[in-house]
KOLLOLO-381654 format. One record per residue (C-alpha): x, y, z; residue number from 1. Coordinates in steps of 0.2 Angstrom, whole numbers. Layout:
<rec xx="X" yy="Y" zz="Z" pos="NUM"/>
...
END
This chain:
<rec xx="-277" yy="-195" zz="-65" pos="1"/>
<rec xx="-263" yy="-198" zz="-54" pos="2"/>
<rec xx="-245" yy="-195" zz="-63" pos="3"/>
<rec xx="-228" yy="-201" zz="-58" pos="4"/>
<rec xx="-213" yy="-190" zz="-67" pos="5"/>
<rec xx="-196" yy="-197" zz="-66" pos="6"/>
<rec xx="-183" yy="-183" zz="-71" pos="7"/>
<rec xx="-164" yy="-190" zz="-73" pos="8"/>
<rec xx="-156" yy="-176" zz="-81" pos="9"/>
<rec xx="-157" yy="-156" zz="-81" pos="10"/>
<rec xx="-166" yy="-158" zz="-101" pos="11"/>
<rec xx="-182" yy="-167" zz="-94" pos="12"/>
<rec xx="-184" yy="-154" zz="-82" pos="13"/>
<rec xx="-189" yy="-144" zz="-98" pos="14"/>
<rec xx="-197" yy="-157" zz="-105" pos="15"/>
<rec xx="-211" yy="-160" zz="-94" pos="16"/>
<rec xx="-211" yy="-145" zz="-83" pos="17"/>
<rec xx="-224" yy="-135" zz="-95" pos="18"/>
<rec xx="-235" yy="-152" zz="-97" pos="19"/>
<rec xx="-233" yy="-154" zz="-75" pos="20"/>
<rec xx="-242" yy="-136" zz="-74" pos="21"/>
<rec xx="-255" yy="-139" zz="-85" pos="22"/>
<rec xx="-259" yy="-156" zz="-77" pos="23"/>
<rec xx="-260" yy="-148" zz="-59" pos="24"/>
<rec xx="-269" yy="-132" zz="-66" pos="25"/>
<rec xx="-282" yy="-145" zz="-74" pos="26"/>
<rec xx="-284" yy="-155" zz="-57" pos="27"/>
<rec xx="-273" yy="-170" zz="-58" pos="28"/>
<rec xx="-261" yy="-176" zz="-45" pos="29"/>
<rec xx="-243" yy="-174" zz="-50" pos="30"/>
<rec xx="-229" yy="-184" zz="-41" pos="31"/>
<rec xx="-210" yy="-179" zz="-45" pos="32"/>
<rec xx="-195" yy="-188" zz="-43" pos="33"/>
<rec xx="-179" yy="-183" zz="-48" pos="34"/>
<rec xx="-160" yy="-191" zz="-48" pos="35"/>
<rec xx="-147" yy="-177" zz="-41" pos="36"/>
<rec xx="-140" yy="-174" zz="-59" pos="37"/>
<rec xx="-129" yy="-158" zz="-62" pos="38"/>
<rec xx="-142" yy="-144" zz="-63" pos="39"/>
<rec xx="-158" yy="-156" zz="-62" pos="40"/>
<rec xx="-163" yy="-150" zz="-45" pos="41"/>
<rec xx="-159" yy="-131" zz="-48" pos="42"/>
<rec xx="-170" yy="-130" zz="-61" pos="43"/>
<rec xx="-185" yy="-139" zz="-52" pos="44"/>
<rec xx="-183" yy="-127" zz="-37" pos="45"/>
<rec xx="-182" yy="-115" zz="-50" pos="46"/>
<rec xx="-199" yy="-118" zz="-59" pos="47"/>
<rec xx="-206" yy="-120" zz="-42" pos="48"/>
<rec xx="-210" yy="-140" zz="-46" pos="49"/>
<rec xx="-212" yy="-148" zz="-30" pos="50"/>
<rec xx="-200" yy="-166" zz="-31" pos="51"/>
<rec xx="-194" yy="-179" zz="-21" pos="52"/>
<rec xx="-173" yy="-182" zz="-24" pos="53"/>
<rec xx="-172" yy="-202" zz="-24" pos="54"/>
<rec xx="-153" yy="-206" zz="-29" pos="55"/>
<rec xx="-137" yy="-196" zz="-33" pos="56"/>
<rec xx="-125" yy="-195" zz="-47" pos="57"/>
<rec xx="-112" yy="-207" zz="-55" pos="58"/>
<rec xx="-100" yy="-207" zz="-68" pos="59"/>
<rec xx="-97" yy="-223" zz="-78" pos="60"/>
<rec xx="-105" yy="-240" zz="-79" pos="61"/>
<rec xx="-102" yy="-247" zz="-63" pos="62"/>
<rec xx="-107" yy="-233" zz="-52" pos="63"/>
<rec xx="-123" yy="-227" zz="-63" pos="64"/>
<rec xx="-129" yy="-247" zz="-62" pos="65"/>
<rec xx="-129" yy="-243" zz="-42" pos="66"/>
<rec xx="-135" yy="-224" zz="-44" pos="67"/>
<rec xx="-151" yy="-233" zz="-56" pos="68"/>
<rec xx="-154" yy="-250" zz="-42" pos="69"/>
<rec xx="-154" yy="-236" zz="-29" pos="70"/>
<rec xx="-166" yy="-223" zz="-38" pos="71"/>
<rec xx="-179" yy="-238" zz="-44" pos="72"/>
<rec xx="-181" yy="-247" zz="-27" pos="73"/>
<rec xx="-184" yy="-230" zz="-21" pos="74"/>
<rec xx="-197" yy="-226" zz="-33" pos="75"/>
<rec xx="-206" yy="-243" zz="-31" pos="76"/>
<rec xx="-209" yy="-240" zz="-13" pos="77"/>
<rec xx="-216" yy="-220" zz="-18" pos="78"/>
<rec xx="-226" yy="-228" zz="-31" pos="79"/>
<rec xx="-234" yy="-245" zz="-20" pos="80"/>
<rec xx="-240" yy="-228" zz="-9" pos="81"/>
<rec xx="-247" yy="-217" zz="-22" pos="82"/>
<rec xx="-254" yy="-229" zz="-35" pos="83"/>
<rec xx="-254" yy="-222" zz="-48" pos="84"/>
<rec xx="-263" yy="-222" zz="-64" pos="85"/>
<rec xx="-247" yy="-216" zz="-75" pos="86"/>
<rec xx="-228" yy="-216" zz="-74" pos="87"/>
<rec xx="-218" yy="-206" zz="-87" pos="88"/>
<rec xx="-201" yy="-202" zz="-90" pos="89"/>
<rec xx="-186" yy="-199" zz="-104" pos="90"/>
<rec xx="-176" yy="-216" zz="-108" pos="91"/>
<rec xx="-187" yy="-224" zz="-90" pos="92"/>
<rec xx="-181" yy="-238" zz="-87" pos="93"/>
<rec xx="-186" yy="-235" zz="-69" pos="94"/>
<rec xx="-204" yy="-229" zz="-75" pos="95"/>
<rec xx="-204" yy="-245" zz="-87" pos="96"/>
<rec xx="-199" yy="-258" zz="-72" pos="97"/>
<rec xx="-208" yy="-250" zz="-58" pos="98"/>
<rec xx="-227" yy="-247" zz="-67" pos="99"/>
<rec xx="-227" yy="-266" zz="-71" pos="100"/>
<rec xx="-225" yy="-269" zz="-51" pos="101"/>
<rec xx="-238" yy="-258" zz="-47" pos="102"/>
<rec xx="-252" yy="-258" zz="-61" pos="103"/>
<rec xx="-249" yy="-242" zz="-68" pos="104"/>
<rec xx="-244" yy="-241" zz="-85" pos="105"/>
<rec xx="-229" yy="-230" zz="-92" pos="106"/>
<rec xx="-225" yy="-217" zz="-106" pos="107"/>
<rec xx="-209" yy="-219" zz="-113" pos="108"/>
<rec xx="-202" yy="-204" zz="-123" pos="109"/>
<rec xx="-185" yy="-205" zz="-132" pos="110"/>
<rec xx="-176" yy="-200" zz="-148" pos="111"/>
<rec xx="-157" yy="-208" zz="-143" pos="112"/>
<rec xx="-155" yy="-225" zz="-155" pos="113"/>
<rec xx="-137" yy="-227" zz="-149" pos="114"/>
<rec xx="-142" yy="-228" zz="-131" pos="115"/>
<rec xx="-143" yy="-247" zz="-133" pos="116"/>
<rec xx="-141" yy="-250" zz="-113" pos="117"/>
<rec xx="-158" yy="-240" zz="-109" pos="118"/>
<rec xx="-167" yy="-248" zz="-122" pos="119"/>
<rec xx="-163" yy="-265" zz="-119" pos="120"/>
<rec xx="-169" yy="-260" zz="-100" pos="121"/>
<rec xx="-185" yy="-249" zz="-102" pos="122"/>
<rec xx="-191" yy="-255" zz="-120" pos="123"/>
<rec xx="-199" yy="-275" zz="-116" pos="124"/>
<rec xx="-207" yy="-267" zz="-101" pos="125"/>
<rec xx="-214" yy="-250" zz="-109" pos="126"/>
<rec xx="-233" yy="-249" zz="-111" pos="127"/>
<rec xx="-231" yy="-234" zz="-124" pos="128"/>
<rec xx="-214" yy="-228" zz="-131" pos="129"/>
<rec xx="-214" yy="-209" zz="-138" pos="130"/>
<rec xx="-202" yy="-204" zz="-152" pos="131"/>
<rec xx="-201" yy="-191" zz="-165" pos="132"/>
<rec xx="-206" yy="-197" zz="-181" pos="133"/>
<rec xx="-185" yy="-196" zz="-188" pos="134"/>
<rec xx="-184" yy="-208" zz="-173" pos="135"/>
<rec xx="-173" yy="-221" zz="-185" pos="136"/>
<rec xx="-179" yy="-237" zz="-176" pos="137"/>
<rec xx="-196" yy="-246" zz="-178" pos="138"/>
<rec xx="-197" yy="-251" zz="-159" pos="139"/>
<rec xx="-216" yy="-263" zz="-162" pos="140"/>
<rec xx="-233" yy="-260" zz="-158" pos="141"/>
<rec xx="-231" yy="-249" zz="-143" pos="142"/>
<rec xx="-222" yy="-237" zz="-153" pos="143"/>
<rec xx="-229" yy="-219" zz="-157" pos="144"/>
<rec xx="-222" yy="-208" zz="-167" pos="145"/>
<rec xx="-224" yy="-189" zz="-168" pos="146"/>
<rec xx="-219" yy="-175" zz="-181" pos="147"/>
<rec xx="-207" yy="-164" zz="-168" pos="148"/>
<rec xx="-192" yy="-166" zz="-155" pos="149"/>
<rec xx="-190" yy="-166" zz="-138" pos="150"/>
<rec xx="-184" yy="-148" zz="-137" pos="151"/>
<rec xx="-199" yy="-140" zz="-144" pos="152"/>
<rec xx="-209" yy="-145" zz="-128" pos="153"/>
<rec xx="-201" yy="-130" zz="-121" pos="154"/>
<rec xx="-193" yy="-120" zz="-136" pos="155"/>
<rec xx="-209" yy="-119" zz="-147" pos="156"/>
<rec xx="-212" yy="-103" zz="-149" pos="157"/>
<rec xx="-231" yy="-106" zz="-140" pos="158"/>
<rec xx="-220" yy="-107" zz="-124" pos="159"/>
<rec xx="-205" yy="-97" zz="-125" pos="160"/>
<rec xx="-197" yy="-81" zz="-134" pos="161"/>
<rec xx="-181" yy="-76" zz="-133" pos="162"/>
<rec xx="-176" yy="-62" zz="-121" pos="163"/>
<rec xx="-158" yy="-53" zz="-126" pos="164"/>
<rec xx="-160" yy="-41" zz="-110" pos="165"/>
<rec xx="-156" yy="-58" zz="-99" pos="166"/>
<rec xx="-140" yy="-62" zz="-108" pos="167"/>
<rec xx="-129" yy="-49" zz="-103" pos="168"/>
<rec xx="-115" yy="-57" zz="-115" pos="169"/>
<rec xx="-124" yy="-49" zz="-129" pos="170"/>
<rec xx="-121" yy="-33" zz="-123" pos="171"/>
<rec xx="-103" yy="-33" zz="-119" pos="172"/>
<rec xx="-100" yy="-38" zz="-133" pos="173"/>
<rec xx="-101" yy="-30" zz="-153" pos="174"/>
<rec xx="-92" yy="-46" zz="-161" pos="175"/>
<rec xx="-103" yy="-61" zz="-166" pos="176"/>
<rec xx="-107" yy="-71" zz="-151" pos="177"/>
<rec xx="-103" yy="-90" zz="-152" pos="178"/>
<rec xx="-108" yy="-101" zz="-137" pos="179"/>
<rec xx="-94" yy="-117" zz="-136" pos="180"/>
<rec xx="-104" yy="-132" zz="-125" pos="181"/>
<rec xx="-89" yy="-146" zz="-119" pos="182"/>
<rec xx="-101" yy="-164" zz="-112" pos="183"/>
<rec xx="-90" yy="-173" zz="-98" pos="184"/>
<rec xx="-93" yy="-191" zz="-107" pos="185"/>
<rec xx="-99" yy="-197" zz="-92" pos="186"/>
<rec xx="-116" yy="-206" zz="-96" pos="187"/>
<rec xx="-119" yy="-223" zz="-103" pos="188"/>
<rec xx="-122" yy="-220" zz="-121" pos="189"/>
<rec xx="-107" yy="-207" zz="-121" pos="190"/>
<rec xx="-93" yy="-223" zz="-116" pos="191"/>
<rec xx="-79" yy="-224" zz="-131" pos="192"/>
<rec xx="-87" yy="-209" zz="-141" pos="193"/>
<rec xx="-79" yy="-190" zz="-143" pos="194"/>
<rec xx="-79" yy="-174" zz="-148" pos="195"/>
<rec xx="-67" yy="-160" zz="-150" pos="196"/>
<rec xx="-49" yy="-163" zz="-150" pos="197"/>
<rec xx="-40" yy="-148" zz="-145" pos="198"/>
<rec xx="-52" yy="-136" zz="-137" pos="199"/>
<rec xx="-41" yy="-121" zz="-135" pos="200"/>
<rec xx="-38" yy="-122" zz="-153" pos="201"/>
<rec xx="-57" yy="-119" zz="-155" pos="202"/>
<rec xx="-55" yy="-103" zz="-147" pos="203"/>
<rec xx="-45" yy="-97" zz="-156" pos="204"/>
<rec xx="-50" yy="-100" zz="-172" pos="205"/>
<rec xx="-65" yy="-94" zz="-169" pos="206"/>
<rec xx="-59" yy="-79" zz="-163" pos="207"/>
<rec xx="-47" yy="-74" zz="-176" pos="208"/>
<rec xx="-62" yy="-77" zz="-188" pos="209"/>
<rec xx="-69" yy="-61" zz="-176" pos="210"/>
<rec xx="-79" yy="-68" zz="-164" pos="211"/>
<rec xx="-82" yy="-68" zz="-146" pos="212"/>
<rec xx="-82" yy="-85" zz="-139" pos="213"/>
<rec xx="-92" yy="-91" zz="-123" pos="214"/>
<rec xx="-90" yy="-108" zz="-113" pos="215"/>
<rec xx="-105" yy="-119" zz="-106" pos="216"/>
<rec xx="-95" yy="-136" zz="-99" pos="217"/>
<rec xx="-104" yy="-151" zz="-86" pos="218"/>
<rec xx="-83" yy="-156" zz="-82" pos="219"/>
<rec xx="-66" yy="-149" zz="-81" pos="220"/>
<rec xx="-58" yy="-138" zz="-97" pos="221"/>
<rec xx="-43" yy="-130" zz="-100" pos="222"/>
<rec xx="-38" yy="-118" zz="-84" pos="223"/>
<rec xx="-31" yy="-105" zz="-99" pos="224"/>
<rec xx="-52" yy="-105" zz="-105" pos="225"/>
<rec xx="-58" yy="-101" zz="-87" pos="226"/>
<rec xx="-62" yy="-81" zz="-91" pos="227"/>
<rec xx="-76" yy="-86" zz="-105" pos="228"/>
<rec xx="-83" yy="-96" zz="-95" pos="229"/>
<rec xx="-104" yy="-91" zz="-94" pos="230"/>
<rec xx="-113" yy="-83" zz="-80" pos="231"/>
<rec xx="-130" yy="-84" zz="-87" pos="232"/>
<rec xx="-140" yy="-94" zz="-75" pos="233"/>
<rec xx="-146" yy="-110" zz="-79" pos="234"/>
<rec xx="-163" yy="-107" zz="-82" pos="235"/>
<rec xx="-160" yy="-95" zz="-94" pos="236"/>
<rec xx="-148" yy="-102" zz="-104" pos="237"/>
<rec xx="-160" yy="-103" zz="-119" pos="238"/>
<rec xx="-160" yy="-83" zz="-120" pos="239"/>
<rec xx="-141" yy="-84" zz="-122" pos="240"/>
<rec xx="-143" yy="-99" zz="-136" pos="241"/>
<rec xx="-158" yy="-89" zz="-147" pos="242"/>
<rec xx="-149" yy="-73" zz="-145" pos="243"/>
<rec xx="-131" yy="-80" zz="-151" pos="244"/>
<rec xx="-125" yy="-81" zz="-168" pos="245"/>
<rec xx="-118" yy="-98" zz="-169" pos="246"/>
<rec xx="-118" yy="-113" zz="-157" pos="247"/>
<rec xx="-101" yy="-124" zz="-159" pos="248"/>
<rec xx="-101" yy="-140" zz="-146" pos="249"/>
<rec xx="-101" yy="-161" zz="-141" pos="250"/>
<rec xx="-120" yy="-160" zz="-132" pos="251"/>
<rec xx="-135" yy="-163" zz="-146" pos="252"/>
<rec xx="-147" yy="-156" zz="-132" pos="253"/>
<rec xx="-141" yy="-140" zz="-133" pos="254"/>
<rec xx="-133" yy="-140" zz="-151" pos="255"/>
<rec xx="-154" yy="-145" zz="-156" pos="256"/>
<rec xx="-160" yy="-133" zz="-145" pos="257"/>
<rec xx="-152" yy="-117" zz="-153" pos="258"/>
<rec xx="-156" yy="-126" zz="-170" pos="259"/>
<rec xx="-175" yy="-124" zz="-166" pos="260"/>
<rec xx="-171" yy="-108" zz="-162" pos="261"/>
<rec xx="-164" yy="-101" zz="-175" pos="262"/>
<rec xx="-147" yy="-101" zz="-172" pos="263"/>
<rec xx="-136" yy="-113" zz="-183" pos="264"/>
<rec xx="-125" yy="-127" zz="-173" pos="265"/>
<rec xx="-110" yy="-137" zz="-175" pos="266"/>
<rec xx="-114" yy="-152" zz="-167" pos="267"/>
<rec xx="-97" yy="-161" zz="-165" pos="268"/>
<rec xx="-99" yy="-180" zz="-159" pos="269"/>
<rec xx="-94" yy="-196" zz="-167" pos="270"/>
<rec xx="-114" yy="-201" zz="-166" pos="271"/>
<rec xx="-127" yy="-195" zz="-175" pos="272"/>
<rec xx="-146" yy="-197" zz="-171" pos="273"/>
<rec xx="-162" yy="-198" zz="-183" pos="274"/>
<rec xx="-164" yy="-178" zz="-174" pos="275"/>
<rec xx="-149" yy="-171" zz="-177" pos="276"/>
<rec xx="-148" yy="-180" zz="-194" pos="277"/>
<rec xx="-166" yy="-170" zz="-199" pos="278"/>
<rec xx="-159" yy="-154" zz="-192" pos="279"/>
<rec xx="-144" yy="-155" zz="-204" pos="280"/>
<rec xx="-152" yy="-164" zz="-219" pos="281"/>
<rec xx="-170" yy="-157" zz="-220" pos="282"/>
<rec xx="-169" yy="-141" zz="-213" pos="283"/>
<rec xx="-151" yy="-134" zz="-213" pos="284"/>
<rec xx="-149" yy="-128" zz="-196" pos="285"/>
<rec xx="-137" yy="-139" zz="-190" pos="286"/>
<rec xx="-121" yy="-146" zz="-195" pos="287"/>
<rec xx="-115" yy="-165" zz="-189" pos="288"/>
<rec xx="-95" yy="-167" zz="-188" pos="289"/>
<rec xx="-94" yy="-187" zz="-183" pos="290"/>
<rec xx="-81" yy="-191" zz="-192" pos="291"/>
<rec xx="-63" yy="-194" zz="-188" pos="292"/>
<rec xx="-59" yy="-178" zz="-195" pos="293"/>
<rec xx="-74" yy="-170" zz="-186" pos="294"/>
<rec xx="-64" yy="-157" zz="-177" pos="295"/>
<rec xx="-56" yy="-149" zz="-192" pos="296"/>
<rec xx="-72" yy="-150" zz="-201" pos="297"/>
<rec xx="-80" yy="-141" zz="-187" pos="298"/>
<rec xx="-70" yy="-127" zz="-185" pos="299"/>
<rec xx="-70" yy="-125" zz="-205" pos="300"/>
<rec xx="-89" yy="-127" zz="-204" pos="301"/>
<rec xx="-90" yy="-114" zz="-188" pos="302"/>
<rec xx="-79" yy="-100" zz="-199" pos="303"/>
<rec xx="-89" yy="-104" zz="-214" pos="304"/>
<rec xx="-105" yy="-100" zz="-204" pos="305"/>
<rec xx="-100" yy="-82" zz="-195" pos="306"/>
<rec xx="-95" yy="-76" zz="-213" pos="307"/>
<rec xx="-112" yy="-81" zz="-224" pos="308"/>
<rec xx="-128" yy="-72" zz="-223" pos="309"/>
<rec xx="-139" yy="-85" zz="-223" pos="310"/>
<rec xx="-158" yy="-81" zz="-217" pos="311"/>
<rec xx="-160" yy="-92" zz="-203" pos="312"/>
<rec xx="-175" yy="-84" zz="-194" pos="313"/>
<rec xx="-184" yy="-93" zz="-210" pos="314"/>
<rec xx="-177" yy="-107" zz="-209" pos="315"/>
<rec xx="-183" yy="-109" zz="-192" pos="316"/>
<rec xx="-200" yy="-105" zz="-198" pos="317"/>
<rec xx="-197" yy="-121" zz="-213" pos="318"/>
<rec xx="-196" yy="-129" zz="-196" pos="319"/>
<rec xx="-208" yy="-125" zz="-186" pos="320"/>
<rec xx="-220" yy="-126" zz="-203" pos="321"/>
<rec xx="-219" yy="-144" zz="-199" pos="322"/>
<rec xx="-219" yy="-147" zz="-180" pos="323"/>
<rec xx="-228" yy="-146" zz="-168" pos="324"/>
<rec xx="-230" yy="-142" zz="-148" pos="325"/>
<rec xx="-223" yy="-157" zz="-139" pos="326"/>
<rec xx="-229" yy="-152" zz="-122" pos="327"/>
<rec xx="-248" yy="-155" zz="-132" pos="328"/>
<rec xx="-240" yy="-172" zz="-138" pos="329"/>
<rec xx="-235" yy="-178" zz="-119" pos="330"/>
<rec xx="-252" yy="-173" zz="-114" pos="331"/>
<rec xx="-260" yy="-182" zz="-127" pos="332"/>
<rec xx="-251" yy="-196" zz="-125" pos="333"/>
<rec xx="-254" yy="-198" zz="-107" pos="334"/>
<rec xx="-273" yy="-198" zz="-110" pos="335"/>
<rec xx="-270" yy="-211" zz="-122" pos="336"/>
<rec xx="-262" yy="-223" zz="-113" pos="337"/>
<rec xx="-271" yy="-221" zz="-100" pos="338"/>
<rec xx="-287" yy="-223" zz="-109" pos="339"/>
END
């Protein structure tokens, strides 16, 4: 089988990079091609993928429209080359548009409902489109859905144990340890939305309530915050998320990521998704704030949080009761469609 991965954002790196060695390692030729998108390339370099950069980055409709026409006439000449059998990707458009040129036929996995613009792009031309089964739309006959979430193709614990010893913030420090995540608002489903309104009064608060706060951010933040910044490097950032106490931030990556492991998130965003609604509703390990009061109720929510005792480490095992391994169901998938 010949297999085209397009990767557009740092998360699918995780996503299929466990799936890619287990392809190669079982003899099928694996193609990747990548946008140059915050840590996107770093982390392929890091897990020794070999890729192809096609496009830059953007920042706002106009100049991700441009980014996306560059990216997709690139991949169309790579894929008229290699024929291949498969393209896949997270949101693909590009996979969705460029497999119908050349024969091939695309996988499709997503769990954002609000990202109406790549859905309106990638879904008519989707052979197969993946999403967990809290996914809230019914997509059509192409649509399969699986019992797990995107992060748990690199966070189950089949792939990935936490390691304290890499996250030398745990060390320094004998206060609970929150990790504060600020998004930039940059891509196309994140236009009008928000989070936080006053990030320094996060801090804070959460540092009165006795604990010790560190920064993850993709833009600019208050110059007064710049010590708490993290230096954990960016492929181990899941070692600093498992081995925290809470998670408080605008990024539903990250916030679902320390949910499935264990560590309870505030997940501060005026949208919701059918994920991040199960995290909350079904399994208590995270906490939405979309309201317009969502920054108060955050902070109230976060304090809450650092002075219970609740028993998370079993609540993550309620979880993981009922999921499985994603990377098992993009391989799967893959030998369905193309079946």
């Amino acid at each position: 089988m010949r297999v085209m991965v397009t990767i557009q954002h740092p998360a699918h790196v995780h996503f299929f990079r466990h799936a890619i060695a287990e392809l190669e390692d079982d003899g099928h030729e694996v193609h990747v091609f990548a946008r140059d998108k915050e840590m996107a390339l770093d982390l392929l370099s890091r897990f020794d993928i070999d890729h192809e950069v096609l496009a830059g980055t953007g920042s706002g409709l106009s100049q991700l429209a441009r980014v996306q026409a560059v990216y997709e006439a690139r991949l169309l000449n790579r894929a008229r080359d290699i024929e291949p059998d498969v393209i896949t990707a997270i949101g693909g458009v590009a996979a969705a548009h460029v497999s119908r040129l050349v024969g091939a036929k695309s996988l499709v996995f997503y769990d954002t409902e609000h990202a109406t613009i790549i859905k309106g792009l990638a879904y008519p031309f989707a052979h197969r489109i993946a999403t967990p089964d809290c996914y809230r739309d019914t997509i059509g006959p192409h649509q399969r859905r699986y019992p797990s979430y995107h992060e748990l193709a690199y966070l189950h614990p089949d792939r990935f144990e936490v390691d304290e010893s890499k996250v030398p913030e745990v060390a320094e420090t004998d206060d609970k340890l929150v990790v504060l995540r600020l998004i930039e608002w940059g891509a196309s489903h994140d236009m009008g939305k928000g989070g936080f309104d006053d990030v320094e009064e996060v801090v804070s608060r959460l540092e009165a309530a006795g604990a010790e706060v560190v920064i993850t951010a993709e833009g600019d933040f208050p110059d007064a915050l710049a010590a708490k910044q993290i230096s954990v490097a960016p492929h181990e950032i899941h070692h600093l998320l498992g081995a925290a106490d809470l998670f408080i931030g605008e990024g539903a990556t990250m916030a679902a990521e320390s949910a499935v492991l264990g560590t309870p998130a505030v997940y501060v965003n005026s949208l919701t998704m059918g994920y991040t609604d199960e995290l909350d509703e079904a399994y208590g390990l995270l906490f939405n704030c979309n309201g317009e009061n969502r920054h108060e109720q955050a902070l109230e929510t976060a304090v809450s949080l650092l002075e219970g005792d609740t028993d998370w480490a079993a609540k993550r095992e309620s979880l993981l009761a009922d999921k499985v391994d994603t990377t098992d169901v993009i391989r799967e998938q893959l030998r369905e469609v193309t079946a």
